[in-house]
RODO-2510 file (C-alpha; in nm, 4 decimals, decimal comma):
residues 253
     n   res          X          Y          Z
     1     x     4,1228    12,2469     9,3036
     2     x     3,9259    12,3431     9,6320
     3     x     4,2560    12,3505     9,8786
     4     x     4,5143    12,5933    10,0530
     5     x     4,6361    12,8830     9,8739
     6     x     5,0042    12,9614     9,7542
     7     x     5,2248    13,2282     9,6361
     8     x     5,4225    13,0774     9,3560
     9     x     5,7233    13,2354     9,1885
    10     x     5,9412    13,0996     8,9451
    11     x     6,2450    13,2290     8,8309
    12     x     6,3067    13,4731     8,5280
    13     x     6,4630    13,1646     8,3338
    14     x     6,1814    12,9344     8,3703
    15     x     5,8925    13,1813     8,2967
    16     x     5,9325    13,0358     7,9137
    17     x     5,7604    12,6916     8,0786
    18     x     5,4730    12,8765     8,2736
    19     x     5,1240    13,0732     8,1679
    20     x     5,1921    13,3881     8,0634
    21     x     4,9881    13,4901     8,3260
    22     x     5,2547    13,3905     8,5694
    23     x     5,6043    13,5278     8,4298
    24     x     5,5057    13,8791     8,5901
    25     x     5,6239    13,7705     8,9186
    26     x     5,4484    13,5894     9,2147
    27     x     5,1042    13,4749     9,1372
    28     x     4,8414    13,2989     9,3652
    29     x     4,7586    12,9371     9,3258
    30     x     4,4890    12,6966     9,4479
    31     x     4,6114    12,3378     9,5608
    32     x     4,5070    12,0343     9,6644
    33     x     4,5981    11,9869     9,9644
    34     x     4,7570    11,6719     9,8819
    35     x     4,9994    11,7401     9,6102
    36     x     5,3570    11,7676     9,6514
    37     x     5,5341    12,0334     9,5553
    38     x     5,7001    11,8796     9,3046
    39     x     5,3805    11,7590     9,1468
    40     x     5,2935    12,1453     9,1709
    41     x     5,5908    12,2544     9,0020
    42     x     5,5276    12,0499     8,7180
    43     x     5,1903    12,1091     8,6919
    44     x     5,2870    12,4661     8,5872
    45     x     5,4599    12,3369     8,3062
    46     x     5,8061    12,3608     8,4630
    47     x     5,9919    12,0261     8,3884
    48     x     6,1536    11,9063     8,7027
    49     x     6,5040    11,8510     8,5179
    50     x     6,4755    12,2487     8,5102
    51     x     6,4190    12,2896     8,8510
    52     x     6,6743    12,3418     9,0852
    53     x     6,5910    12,4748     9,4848
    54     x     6,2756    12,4886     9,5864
    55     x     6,2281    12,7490     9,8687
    56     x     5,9109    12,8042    10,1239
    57     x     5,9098    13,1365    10,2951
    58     x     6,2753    13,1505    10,1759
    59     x     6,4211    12,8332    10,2960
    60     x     6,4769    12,5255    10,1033
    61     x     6,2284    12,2320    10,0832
    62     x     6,2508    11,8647     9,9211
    63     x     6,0271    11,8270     9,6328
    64     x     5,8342    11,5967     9,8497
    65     x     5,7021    11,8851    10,0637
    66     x     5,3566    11,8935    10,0637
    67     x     5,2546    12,3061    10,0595
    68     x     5,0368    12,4721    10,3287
    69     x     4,7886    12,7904    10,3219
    70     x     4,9502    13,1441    10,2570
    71     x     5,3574    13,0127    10,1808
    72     x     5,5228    13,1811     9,9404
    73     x     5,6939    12,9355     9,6982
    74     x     5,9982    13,0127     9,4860
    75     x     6,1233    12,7517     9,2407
    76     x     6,5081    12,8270     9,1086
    77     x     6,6572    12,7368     8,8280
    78     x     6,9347    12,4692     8,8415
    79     x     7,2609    12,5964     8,9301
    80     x     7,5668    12,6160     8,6902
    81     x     7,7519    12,4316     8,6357
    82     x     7,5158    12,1641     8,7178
    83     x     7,6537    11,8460     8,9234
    84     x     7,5459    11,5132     8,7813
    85     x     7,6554    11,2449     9,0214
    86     x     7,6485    10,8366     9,0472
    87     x     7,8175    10,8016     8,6647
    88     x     8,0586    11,0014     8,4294
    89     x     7,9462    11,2486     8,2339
    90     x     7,7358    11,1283     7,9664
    91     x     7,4925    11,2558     7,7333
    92     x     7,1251    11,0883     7,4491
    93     x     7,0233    11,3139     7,2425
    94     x     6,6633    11,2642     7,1008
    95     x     6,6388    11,2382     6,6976
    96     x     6,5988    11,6116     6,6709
    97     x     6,9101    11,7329     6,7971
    98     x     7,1416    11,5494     6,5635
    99     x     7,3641    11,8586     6,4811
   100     x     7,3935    11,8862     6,8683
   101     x     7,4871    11,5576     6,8907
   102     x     7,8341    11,5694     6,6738
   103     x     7,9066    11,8928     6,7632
   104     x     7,9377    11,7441     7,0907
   105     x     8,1697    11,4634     6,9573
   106     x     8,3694    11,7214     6,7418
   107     x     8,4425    11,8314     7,0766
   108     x     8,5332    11,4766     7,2265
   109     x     8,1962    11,4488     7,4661
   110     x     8,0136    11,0835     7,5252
   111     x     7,6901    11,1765     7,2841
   112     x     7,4679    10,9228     7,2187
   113     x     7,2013    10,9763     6,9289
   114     x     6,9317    10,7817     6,8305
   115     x     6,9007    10,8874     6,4082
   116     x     6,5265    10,7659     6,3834
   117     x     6,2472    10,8180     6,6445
   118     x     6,2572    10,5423     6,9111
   119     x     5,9983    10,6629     7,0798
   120     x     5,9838    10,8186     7,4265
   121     x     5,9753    10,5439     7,6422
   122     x     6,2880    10,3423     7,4777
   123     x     6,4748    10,6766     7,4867
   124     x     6,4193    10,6982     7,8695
   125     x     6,4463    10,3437     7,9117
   126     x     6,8231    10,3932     7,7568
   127     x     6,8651    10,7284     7,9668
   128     x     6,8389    10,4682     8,2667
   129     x     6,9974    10,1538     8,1383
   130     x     7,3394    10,3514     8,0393
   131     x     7,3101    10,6236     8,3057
   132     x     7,3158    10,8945     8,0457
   133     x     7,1670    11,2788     8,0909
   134     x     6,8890    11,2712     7,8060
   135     x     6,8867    11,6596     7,6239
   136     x     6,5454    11,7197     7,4406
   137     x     6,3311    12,0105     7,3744
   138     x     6,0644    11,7629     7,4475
   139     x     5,8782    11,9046     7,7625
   140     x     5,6771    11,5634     7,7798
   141     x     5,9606    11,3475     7,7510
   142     x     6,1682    11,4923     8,0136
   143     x     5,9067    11,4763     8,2350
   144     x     5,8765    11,0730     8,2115
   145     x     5,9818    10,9689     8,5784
   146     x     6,2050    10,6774     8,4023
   147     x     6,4742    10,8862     8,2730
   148     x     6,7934    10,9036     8,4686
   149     x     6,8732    11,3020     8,4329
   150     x     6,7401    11,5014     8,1500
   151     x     6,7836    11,9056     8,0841
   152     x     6,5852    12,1261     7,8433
   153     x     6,7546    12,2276     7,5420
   154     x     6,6726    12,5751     7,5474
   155     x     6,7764    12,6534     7,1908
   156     x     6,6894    12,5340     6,8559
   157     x     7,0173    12,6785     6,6430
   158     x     7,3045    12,4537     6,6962
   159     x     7,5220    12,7237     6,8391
   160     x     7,3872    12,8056     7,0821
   161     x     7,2767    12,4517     7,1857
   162     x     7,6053    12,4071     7,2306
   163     x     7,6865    12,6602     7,4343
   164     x     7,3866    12,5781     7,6298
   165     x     7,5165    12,2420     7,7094
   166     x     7,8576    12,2949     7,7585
   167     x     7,7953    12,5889     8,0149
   168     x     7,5396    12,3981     8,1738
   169     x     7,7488    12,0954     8,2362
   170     x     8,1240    12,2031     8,1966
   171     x     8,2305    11,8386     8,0018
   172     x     8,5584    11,8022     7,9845
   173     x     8,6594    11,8557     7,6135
   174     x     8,9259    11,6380     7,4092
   175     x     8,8493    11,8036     7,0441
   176     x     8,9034    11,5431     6,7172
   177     x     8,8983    11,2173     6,9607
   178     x     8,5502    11,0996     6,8976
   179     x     8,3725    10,9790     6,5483
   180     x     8,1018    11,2051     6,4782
   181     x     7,9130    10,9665     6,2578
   182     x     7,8764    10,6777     6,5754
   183     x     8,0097    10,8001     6,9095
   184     x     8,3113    10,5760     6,8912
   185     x     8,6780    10,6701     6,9691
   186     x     8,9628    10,7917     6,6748
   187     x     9,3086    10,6469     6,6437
   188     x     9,5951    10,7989     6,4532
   189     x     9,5738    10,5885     6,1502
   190     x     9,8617    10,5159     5,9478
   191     x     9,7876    10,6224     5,5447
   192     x     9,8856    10,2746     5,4188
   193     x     9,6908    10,1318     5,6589
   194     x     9,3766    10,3051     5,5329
   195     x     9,4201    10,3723     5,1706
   196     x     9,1671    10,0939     5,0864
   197     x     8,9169    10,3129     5,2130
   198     x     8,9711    10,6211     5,0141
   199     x     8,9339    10,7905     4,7110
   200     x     9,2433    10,8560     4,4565
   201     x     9,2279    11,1556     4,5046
   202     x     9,2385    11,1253     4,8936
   203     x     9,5546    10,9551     4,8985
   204     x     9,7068    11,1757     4,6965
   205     x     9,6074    11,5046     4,9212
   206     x     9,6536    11,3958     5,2496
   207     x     9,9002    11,1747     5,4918
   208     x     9,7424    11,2850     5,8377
   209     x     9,4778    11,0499     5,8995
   210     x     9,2310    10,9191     6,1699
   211     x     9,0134    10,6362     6,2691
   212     x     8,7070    10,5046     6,4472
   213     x     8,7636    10,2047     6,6738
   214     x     8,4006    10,1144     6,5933
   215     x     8,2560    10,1610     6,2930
   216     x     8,6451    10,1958     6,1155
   217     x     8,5531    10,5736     5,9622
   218     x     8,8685    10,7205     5,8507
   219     x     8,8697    11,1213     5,9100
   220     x     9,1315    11,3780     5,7070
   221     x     9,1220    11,7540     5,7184
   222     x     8,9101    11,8034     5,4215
   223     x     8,7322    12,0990     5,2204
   224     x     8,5138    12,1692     5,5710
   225     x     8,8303    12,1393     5,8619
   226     x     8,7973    12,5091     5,8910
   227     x     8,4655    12,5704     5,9933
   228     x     8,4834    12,2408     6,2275
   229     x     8,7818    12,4082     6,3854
   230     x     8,6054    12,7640     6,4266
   231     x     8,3660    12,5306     6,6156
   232     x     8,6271    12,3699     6,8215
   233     x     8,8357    12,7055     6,8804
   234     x     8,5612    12,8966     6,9856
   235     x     8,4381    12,6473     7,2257
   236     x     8,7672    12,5704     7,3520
   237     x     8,8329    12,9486     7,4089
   238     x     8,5103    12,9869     7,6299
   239     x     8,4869    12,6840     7,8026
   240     x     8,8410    12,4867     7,8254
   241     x     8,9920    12,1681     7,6791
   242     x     9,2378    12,0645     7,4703
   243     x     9,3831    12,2827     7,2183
   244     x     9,2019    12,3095     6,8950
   245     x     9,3560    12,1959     6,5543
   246     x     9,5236    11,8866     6,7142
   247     x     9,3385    11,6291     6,5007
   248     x     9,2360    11,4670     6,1473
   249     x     8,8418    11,5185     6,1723
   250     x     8,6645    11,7366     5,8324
   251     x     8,5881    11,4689     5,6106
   252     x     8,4842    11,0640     5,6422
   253     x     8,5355    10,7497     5,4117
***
């Protein structure tokens, strides 16, 4: 680049996205002259879904601002919890974040998952089409201008993806009320009217069932309800929703 010169800055929580020769603290940068801001932001390796104000000299600028010799620029991160407007709250995860994704049901969130790699452009294409924020730890993806919202999934344990997400976003949580194997919604199922679907053994150990109003999965408190309800009541206890232990949900037919 032969163009004005910058100060850039980013903030402590983004330095994971930029050279390490940036994360000290402000660092000079060449331009072109031409570039916006927001082009300069992400050519730092900083996705934009990360960014949130973008301040000149200390006052706030659209991404669209095209910088000038000697400002100072400081890129924030987005503010929490972050507002997602035009839709409800909805959430595609990309095939690696599977665990992610039925935690989030577990916990009664809209969390679409794709099982087997679609590719990037059909997952932003479906971002779009259904108006859903797309989570990925797929810098390249989430920079693909088709996507409706994205964010950065900061994480790679499941834990504290979740936390991640849920303190990012502040969902509202219904725990036990979505299938975790499809996304669809549960029923109170009556035993008889279920007990074609289940083992012997089943029927004999339980009467408190549940159902999916899509894909008909019938849910019990099984051998694993306790660690899905640690799960529940710990995210419940931190973040708010409905109390935990209010549902069939361990186990599937």
């Amino acid at each position: 680049m032969n163009g004005p010169e910058i100060t850039v800055e980013v903030a402590p929580e983004l330095r994971l996205f930029v050279p390490h020769e940036r994360r000290g603290g402000p660092t000079p940068l060449v331009t072109d002259g031409a570039s916006t801001l927001g082009h300069v932001v992400e050519s730092l390796g900083v996705p934009l879904t990360e960014a949130g104000a973008l301040l000149v000299n200390g006052a706030p600028v659209a991404r669209s601002h095209v910088p000038g010799p000697g400002e100072h620029v400081t890129v924030r991160a987005v503010e929490r919890p972050q507002q997602i407007p035009g839709a409800p709250l909805r959430f595609l995860l990309d095939v690696h974040l599977g665990t992610l994704a039925r935690r989030l049901r577990l916990l009664g969130v809209d969390a679409a998952y794709e099982s087997e790699d679609i590719g990037d452009p059909a997952l932003a294409a479906l971002s779009a089409r259904e108006r859903r924020v797309l989570l990925s730890r797929d810098r390249g993806l989430l920079r693909r201008r088709e996507i409706w919202a994205g964010a950065y999934v900061y994480s790679d344990r499941p834990k504290e993806q979740l936390r991640d997400v849920l303190g990012r976003f502040a969902p509202v949580l219904a725990p036990w009320t979505r299938c975790t194997a499809c996304n669809g919604t549960l029923a109170v199922a009556a035993k008889d009217a279920v007990s074609g679907l289940l083992e012997h053994g089943t029927q004999e150990a339980y009467d408190v069932f549940a159902q999916c109003a899509e894909c008909d999965r019938v849910y019990w408190r099984g051998a694993h309800h306790g660690h899905l309800e640690t799960i529940v009541s710990e995210a419940v206890r931190e973040f708010g929703g409905a109390a935990a232990g209010s549902g069939a949900g361990s186990a599937g037919a």
